[in-house]
C-alpha positions, 0 to 999 in steps of 0.5 A: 106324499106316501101314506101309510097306516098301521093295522095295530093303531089305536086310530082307526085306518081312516083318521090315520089317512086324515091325520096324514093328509093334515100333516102334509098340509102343515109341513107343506108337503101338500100345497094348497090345489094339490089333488090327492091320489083317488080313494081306490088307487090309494085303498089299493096301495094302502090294502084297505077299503075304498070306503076307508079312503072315502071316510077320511077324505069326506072327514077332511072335506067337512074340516075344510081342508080338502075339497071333493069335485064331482069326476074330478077327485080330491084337492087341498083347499086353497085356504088350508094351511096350518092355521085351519089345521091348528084351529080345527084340531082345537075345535076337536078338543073343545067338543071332546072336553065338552061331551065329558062335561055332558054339554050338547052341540047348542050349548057349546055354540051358545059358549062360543057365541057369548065369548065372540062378543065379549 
């Protein structure tokens, strides 16, 4: 998979990389168990920071999506695929929505909770 970024986006450099690794995973261009090109392998051919490359893959792990093995780098989950994807992009849109409402963390899983068991 190539990745690329751009200096001149809204987004910044990491959720771009983390946007990318999504895509890949929903168009099937990253199969589930793939590993992921190394932060500074990848840092160096897109001429950022490791730590840029870090921050999305550990933004990625925390979605579920990719799993980090100690010495061994970064994978693509065997569960990931464009449900997860869907789901945790909704996710996101839910905890947006609600920050502008003014809802904290609790209120939002009080919501979920109540609507799970109706």
């Amino acid at each position: 998979m190539l990745f690329r970024v751009d200096a001149a986006s809204e987004l910044s450099l990491a959720d771009q990389i983390a946007v990318q690794v999504r895509s890949g995973v929903v168009a099937g261009s990253l199969a589930p168990g793939e590993r992921l090109p190394p932060a500074r392998d990848l840092a160096t051919a897109l001429q950022v920071n490791m730590h840029t490359v870090l921050r999305a893959y550990k933004q990625l792990r925390d979605e579920g999506v990719i799993e980090m093995r100690q010495g061994r780098g970064a994978f693509v989950r065997q569960d990931a695929g464009p449900g997860l994807i869907r789901l945790t992009e909704l996710a996101e849109q839910l905890m947006d929505e609600a920050r502008k409402l003014g809802m904290s963390q609790q209120d939002i899983v009080r919501l979920i909770g109540g609507v799970a068991k109706a």
